[in-house]
C-alpha positions as CSV (number, residue, x, y, z in Angstrom):
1,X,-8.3,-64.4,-41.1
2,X,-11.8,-63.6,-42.4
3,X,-12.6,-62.6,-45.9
4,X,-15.5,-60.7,-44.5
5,X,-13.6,-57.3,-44.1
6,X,-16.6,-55.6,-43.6
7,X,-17.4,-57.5,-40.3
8,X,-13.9,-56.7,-39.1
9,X,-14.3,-53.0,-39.9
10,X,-17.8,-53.2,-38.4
11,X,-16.2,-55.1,-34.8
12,X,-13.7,-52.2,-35.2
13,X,-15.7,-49.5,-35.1
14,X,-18.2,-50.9,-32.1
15,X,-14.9,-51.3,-30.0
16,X,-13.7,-47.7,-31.3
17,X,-17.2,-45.5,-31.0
18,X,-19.6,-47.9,-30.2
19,X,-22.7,-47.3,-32.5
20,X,-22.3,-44.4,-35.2
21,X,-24.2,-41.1,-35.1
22,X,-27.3,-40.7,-37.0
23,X,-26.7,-38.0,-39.8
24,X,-27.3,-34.3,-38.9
25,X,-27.4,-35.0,-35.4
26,X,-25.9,-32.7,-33.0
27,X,-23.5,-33.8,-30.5
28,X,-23.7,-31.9,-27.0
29,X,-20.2,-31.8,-25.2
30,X,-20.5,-29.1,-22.4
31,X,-20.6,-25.8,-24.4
32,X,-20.2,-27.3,-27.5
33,X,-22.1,-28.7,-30.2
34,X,-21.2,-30.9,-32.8
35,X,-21.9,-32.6,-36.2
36,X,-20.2,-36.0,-38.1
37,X,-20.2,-36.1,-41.8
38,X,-22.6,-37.3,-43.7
39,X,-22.5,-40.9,-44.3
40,X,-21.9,-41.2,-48.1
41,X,-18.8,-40.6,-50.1
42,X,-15.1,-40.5,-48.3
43,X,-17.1,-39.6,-45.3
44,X,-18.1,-43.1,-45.2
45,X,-15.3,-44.7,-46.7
46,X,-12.9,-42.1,-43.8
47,X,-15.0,-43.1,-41.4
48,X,-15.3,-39.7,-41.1
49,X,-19.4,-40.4,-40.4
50,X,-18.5,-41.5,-36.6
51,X,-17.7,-40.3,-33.6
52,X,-14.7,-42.2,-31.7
53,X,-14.1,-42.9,-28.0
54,X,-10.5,-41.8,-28.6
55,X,-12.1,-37.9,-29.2
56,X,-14.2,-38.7,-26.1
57,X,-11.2,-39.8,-23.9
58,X,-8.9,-36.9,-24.7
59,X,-12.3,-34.7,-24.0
60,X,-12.4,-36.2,-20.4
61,X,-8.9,-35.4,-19.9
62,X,-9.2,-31.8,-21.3
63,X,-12.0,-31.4,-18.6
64,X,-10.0,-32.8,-16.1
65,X,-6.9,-30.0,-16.6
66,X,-4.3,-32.8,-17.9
67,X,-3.7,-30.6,-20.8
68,X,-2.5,-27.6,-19.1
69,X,1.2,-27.8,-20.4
70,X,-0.8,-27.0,-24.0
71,X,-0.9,-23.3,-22.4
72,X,0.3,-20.5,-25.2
73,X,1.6,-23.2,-27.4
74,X,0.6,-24.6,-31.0
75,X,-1.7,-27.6,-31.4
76,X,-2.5,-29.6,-34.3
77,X,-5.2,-32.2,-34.4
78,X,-4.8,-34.7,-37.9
79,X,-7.6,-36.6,-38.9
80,X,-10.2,-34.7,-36.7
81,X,-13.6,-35.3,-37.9
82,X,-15.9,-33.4,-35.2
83,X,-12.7,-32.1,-34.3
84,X,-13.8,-32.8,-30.7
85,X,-10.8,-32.7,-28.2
86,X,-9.3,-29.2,-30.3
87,X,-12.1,-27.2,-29.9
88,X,-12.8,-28.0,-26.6
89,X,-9.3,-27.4,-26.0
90,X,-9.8,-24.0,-27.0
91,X,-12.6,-23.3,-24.4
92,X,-10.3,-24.1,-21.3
93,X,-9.3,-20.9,-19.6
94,X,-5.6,-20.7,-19.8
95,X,-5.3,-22.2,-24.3
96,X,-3.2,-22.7,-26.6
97,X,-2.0,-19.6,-28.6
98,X,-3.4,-21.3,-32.1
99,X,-5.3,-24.4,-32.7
100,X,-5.1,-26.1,-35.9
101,X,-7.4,-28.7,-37.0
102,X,-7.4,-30.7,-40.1
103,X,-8.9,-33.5,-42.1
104,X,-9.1,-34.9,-45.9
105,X,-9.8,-31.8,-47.8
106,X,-13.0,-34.2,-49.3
107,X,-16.3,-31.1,-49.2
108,X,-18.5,-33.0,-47.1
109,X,-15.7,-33.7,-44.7
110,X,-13.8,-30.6,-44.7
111,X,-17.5,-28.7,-45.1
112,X,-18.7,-30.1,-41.5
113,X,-15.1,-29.5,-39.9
114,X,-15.6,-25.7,-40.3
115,X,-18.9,-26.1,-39.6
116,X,-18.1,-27.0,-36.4
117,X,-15.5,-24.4,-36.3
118,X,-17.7,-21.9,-37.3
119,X,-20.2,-23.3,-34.9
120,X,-18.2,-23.2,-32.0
121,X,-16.3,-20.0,-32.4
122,X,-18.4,-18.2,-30.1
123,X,-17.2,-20.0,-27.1
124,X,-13.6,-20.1,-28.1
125,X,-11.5,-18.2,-25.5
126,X,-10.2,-15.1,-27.2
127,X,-6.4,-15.7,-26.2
128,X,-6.8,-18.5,-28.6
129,X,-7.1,-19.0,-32.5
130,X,-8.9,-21.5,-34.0
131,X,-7.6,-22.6,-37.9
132,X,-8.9,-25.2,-39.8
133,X,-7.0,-26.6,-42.4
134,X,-7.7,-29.3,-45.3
135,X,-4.9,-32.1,-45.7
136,X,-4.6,-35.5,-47.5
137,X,-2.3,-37.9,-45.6
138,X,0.9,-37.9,-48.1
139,X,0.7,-34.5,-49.3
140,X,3.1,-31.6,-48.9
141,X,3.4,-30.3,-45.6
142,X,4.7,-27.1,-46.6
143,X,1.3,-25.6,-46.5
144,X,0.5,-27.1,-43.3
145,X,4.0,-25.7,-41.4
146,X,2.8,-22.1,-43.0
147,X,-0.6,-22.5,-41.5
148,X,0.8,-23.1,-38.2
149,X,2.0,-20.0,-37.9
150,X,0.1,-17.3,-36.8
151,X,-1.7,-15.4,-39.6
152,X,-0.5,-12.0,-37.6
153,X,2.9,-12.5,-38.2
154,X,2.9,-13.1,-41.7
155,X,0.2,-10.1,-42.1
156,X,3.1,-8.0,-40.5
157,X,6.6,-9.2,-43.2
158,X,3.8,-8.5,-45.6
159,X,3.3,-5.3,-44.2
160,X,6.8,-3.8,-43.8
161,X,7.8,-5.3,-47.0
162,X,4.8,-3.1,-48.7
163,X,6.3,0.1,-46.5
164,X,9.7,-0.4,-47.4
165,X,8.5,-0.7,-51.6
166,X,6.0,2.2,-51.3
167,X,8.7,4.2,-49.6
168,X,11.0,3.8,-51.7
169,X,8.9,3.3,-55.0
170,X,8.7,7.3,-54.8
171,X,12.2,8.2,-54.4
172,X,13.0,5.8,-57.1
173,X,10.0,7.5,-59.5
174,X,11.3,10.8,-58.2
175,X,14.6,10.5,-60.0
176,X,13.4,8.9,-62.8
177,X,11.6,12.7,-63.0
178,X,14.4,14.6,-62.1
179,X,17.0,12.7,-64.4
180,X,14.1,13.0,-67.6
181,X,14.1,16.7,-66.2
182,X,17.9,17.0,-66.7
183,X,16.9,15.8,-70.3
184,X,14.4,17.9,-71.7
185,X,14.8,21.6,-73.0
186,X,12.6,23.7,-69.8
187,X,12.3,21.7,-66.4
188,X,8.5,22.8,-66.8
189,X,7.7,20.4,-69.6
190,X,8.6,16.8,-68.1
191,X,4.9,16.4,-67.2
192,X,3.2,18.0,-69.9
193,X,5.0,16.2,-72.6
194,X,5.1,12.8,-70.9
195,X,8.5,12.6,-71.5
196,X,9.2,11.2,-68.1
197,X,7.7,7.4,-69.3
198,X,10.9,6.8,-71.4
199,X,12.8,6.9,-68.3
200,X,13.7,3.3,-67.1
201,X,14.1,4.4,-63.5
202,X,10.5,6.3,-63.4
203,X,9.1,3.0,-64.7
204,X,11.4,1.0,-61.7
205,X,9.5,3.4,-59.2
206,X,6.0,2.1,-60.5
207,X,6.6,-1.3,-60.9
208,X,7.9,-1.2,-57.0
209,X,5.1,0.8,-56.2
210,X,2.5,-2.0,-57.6
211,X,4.8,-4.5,-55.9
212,X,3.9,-2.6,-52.3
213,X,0.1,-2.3,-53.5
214,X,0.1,-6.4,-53.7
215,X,2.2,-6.9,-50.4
216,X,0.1,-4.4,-48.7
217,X,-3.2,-6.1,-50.3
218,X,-1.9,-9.3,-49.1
219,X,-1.3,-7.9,-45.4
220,X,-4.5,-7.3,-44.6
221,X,-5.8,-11.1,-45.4
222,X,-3.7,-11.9,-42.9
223,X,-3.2,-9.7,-40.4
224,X,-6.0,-7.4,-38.5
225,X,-6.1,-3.7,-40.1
226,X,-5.5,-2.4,-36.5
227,X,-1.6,-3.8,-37.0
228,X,-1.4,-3.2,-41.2
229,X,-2.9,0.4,-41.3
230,X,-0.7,1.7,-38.3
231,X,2.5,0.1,-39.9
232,X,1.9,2.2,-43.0
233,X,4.0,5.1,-41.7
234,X,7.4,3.3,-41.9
235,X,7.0,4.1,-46.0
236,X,7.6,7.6,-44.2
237,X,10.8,6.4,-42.8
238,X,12.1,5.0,-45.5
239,X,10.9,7.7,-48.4
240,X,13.1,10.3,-45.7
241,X,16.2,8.4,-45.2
242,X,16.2,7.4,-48.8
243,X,15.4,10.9,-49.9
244,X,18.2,12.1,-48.0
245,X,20.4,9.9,-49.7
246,X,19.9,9.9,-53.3
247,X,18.0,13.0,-53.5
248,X,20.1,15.1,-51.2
249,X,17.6,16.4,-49.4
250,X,18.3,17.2,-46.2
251,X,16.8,15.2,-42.9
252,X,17.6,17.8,-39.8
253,X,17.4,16.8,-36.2
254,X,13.2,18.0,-36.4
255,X,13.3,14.5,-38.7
256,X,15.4,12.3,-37.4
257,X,12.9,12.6,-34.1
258,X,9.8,12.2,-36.6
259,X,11.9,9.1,-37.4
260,X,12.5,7.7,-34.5
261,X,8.8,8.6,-32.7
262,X,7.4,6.5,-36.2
263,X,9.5,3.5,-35.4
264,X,8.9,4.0,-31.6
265,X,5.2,4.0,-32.3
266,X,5.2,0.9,-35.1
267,X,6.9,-1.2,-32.2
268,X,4.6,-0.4,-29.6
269,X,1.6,-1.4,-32.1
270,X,3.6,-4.6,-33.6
271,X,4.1,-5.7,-29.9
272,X,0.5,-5.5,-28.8
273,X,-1.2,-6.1,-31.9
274,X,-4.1,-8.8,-31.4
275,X,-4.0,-11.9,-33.6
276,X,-6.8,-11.8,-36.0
277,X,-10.2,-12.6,-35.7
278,X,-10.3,-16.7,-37.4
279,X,-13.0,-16.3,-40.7
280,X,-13.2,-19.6,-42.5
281,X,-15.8,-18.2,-45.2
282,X,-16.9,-15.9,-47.1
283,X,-20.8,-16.2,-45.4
284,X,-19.0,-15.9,-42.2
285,X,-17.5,-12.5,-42.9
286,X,-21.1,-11.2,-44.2
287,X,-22.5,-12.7,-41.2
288,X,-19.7,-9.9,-39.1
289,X,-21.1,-6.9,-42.2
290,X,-24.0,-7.3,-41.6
291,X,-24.9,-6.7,-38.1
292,X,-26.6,-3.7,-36.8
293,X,-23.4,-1.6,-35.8
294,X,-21.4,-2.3,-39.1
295,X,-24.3,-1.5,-40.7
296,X,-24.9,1.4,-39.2
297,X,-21.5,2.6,-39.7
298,X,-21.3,1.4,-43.3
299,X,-24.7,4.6,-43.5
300,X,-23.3,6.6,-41.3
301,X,-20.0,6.5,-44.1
302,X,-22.8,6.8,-47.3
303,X,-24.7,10.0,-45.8
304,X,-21.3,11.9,-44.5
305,X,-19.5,11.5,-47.8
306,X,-22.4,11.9,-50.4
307,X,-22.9,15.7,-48.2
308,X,-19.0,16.1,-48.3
309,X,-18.9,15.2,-51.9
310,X,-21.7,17.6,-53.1
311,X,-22.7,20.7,-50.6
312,X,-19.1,20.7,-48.6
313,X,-16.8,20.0,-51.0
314,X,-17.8,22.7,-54.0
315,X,-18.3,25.6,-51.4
316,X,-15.2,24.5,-48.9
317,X,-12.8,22.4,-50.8
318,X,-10.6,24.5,-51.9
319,X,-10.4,26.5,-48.6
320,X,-10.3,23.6,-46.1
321,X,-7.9,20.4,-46.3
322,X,-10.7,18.7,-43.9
323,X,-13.5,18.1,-46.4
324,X,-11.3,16.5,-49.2
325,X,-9.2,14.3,-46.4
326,X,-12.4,13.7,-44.3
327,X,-13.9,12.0,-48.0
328,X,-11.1,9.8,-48.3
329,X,-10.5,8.6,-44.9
330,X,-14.1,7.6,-44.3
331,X,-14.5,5.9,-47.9
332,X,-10.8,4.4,-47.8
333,X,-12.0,2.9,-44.6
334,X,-14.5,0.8,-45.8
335,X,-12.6,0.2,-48.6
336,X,-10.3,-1.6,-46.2
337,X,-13.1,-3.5,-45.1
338,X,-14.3,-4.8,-48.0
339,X,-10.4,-5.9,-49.2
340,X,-10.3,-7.6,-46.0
341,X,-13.2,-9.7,-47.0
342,X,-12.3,-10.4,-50.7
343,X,-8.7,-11.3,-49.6
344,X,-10.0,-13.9,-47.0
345,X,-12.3,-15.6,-50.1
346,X,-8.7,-15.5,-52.4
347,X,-6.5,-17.1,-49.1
348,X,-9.3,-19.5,-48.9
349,X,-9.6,-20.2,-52.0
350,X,-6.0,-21.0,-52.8
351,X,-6.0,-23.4,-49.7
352,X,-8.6,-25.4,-51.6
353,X,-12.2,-24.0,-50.2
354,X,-13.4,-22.3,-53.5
355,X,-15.0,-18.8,-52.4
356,X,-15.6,-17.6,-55.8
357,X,-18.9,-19.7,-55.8
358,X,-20.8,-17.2,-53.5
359,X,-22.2,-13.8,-55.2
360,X,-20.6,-12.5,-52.1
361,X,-17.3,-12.3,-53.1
362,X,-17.9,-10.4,-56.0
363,X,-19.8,-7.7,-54.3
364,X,-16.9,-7.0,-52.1
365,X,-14.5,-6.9,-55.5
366,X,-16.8,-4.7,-56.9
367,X,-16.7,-2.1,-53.2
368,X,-13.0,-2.7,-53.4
369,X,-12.5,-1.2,-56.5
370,X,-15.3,1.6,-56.3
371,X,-14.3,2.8,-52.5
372,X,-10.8,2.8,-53.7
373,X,-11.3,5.1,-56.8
374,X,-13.4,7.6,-54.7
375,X,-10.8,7.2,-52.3
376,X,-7.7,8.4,-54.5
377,X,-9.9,10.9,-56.5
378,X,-10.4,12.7,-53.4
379,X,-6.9,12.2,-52.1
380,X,-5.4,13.4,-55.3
381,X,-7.5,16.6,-55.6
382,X,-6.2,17.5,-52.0
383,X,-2.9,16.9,-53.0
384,X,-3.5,19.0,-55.9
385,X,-5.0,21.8,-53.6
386,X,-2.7,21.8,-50.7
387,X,0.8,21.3,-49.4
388,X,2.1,17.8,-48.8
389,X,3.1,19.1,-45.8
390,X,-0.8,19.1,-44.6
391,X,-2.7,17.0,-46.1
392,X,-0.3,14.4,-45.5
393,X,-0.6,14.3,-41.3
394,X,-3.8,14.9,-41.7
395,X,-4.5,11.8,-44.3
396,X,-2.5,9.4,-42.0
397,X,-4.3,10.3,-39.0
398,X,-8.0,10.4,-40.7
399,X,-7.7,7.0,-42.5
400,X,-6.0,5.1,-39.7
401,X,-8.2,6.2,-37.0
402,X,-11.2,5.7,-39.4
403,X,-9.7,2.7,-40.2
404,X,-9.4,1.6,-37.0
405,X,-12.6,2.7,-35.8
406,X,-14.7,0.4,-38.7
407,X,-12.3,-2.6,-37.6
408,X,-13.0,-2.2,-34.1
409,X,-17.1,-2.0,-35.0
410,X,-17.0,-5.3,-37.3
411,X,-14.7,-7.8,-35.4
412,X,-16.6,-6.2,-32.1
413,X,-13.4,-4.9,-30.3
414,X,-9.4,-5.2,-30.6
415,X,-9.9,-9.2,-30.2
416,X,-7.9,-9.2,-26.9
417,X,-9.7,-9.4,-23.0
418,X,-6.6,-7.9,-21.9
419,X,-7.3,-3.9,-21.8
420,X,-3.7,-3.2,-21.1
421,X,-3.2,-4.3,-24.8
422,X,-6.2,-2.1,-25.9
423,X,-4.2,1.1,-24.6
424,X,-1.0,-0.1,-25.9
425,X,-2.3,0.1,-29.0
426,X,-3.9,3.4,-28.6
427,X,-0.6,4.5,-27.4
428,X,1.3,3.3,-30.1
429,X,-0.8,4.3,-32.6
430,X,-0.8,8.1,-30.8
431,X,3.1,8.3,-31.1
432,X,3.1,7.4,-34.6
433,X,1.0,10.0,-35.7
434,X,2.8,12.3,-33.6
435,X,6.4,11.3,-35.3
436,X,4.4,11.8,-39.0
437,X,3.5,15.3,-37.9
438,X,6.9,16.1,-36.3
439,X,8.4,14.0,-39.9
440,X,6.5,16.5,-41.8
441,X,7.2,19.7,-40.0
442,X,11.2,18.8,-40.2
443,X,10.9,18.6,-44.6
444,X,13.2,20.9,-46.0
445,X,11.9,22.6,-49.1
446,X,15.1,23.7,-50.7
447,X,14.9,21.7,-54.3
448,X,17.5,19.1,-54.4
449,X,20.5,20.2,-56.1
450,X,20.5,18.4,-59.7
451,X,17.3,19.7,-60.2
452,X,17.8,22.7,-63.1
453,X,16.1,26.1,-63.9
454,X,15.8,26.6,-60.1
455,X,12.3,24.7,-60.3
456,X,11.4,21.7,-58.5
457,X,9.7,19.8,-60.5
458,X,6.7,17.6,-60.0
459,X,4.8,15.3,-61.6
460,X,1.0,14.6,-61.5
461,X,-0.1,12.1,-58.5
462,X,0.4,8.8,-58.7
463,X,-0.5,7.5,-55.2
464,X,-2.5,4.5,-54.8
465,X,-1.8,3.4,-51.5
466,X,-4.8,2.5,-49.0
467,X,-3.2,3.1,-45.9
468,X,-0.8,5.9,-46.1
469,X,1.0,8.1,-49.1
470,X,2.9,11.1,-46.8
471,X,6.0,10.2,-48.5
472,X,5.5,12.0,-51.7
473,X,8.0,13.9,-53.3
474,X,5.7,13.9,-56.8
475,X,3.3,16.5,-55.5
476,X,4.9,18.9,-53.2
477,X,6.2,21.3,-55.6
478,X,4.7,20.6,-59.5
479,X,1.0,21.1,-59.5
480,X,-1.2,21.0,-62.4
481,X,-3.2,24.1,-63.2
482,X,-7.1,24.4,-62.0
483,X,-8.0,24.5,-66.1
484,X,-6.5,23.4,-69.6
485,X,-3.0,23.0,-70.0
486,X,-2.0,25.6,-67.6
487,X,0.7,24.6,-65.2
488,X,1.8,25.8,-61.9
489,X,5.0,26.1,-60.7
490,X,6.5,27.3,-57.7
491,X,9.6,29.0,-57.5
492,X,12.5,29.5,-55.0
493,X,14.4,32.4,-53.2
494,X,18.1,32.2,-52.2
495,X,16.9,30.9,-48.8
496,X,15.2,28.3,-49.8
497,X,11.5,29.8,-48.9
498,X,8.5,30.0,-51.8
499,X,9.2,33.4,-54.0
500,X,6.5,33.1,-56.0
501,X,3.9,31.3,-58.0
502,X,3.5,31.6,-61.3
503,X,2.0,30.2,-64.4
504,X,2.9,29.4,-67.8
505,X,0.2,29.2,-70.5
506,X,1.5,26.2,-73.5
């Protein structure tokens, strides 16, 4: 045997690839074009820096149609430099479902793999997602076997989990209230006197609720907003079944139909929902911001809520749930735009492709948190204003459809060529918001029954929730006054029907 292992390597390679490819040059492979690593570093010690004849003999067999059983099924490439044979895999008419490619997670190798991802993605067929994941030969797998599944249904655990916390994060907080109620001297002075935070059950209710914030945070990284935002009205679901449970308040047929149109709806939308469009950076995402019709949008969001916020809002605020809800839902939104973007940069991130680099990510932090607090001011002042009872139909409907509308506009449709899936989702999203209105029509305002003085009592709003807060039993019936420490209170009659409204000066 030679000592020369060079030579060996070098006879290798000429038999594998033939000569290598100069560096930055672009490969042509019918619709595709492609780049090798650079040749310095573990590019060159990979061999990452060539293109083999294996990649160009699966190619000619992808053209061919050998690869047709591949149809609707997972495919993972190891090792795949140009990534080659995957990505022209993904062009074929009838693909795979998801596409995973992978190589050492080494910067200038994994850099030109999504490069060529990224490059490519154009003429990807849409029934197909294309991942591209970083993996040292040796390494846990785990992460690998989680990125093989498709991103859509993890978005959509994440997002029931972060209904079924938020839903029952206010029935929790809500007797936490009533129980530090059942405490205090007058019902009236739970809120005023704060009493309410040395109740271990109200602080239970928050800590769930912050739970359901992260779940529902993490949903939209993975899943499209047209799937999370929808799903938000199970929290409905469960705040009414739960409500009728440990609250004693009572369902009726009117809710049990609200009930079952919300889960009717939610399973229409989970069934049709599109996967979701494949972003492997941060630059990528701004590249989808900032074209013309997001952009537009994004102005069209700034102008309507800046003449909402001051002309609309001081003369017809307090006389029309529209302008306060119309605020929130165009500003909440975007705000669910830019989350989306900022939780792609963390997902990345954690898999090893440090986001946090580009200023980019911090601009979208900083509209995350802005859009959100303009968001729940808004919300909270026409919760303050109005009944639950209408401003909360009128919330879900506003923000999803908005929602919706600035998802369609960024990723450039539902990412899905079939347009019976398109309506399904329309539908869907139609009968949900038709079991929220019917939900809300069915509530019962009787107080529940261990509440004492004959007041219900309420405590100031704690929502937070992007996508939907109908489920709130803290605002319906305790409302702050307009000025000082004035506090309204609304009263009940034998049958169960407002008396009266009153107010107590402390």
């Amino acid at each position: 045997m030679s000592d020369d292992y060079e030579d060996i390597l070098k006879d290798s390679l000429e038999f594998l690839g033939g000569k290598p490819v100069i560096d930055e040059e672009v490969i042509k492979y019918g619709p595709l074009a492609l780049t090798v690593a650079p040749k310095h570093g573990k590019a060159n010690t990979l061999l990452a820096d060539h293109l083999f004849s294996p990649s160009i003999f699966l190619a000619e067999r992808i053209e061919r149609g050998l690869f047709s059983q591949c149809e609707g099924k997972t495919v993972l490439e190891l090792g795949a430099g140009a990534a080659l044979p995957s990505l022209l895999l993904a062009t074929v008419p009838n693909p795979p479902k998801l596409v995973v490619v992978t190589d050492h997670p080494d910067e200038v190798i994994f850099s030109n793999l999504r490069n060529n991802v990224t490059r490519n993605q154009n003429v990807v067929d849409p029934k197909c997602v294309l991942a591209c994941h970083g993996f040292e030969w040796g390494a846990n797998v785990t992460p690998l076997l989680i990125r093989m599944v498709e991103d859509r249904y993890i978005g959509l655990i994440l997002a029931i989990s972060s209904s079924v916390a938020i839903g029952t994060s206010y029935i929790v907080a809500k007797k936490g209230l009533n129980d530090a109620a059942n405490k205090s001297a007058g019902g009236q002075k739970v809120s005023h006197d704060l009493s309410y935070l040395n109740s271990p059950t109200w602080w239970a209710g928050m800590v769930t609720l912050v739970i359901g914030e992260a779940l529902n945070f993490a949903a939209y990284t993975f899943a499209p907003p047209i799937l999370v935002t929808p799903l938000g009205a199970l929290s409905v679901i469960i705040g009414a079944i739960l409500a009728s449970i440990f609250l004693k308040e009572q369902l009726g047929h009117l809710g049990r139909v609200g009930c079952t149109l919300c889960l009717l709806g939610s399973l229409i939308i989970v069934l049709h929902a599109p996967s979701d469009v494949e972003i492997n950076s941060v630059e990528e995402f701004l590249s989808f911001a900032t074209r013309p019709a997001f952009t537009i949008y994004c102005v069209a969001v700034f102008v309507v809520s800046v003449a909402m916020i001051y002309y609309y809002s001081p003369k017809y605020g307090r006389t029309n749930p529209v302008v306060y809800i119309s605020i929130c839902s165009l500003v909440g939104s975007a705000s669910v735009m830019a989350i989306k973007g900022f939780g792609i940069a963390v997902k990345l991130t954690l898999g090893g492709n440090n986001q946090f680099r580009s200023p980019t990510v911090y601009i979208l932090g900083l509209a995350t948190a802005g859009s959100a607090i303009v968001q729940m001011h808004y919300l909270n002042k026409a919760l303050a204003t109005f009944s639950t009872n209408v401003v909360s139909p009128l919330y879900y409907v506003g923000f999803s459809t908005a929602t919706i509308v600035a998802s369609i506009i960024l990723f450039r449709g539902f990412n899905t060529d079939d347009p019976s899936k398109a309506v399904s989702l329309v539908t869907g999203f139609i009968v949900t918001c038709l079991g929220v209105n019917v939900l809300n029509l069915s509530r019962n305002s009787t107080p529940p029954v261990d509440h004492p003085s004959q007041y219900a009592l309420e405590d100031r709003p704690i929502r937070s929730r992007l996508s939907i807060q109908d489920q709130d039993p803290l605002l319906d019936d305790f409302e702050r006054g307009a000025s000082g420490d004035s506090v309204g209170l609304r009263t009940y009659n034998g049958d169960g029907d407002d008396a009266s409204r009153g107010q107590y000066q402390s």
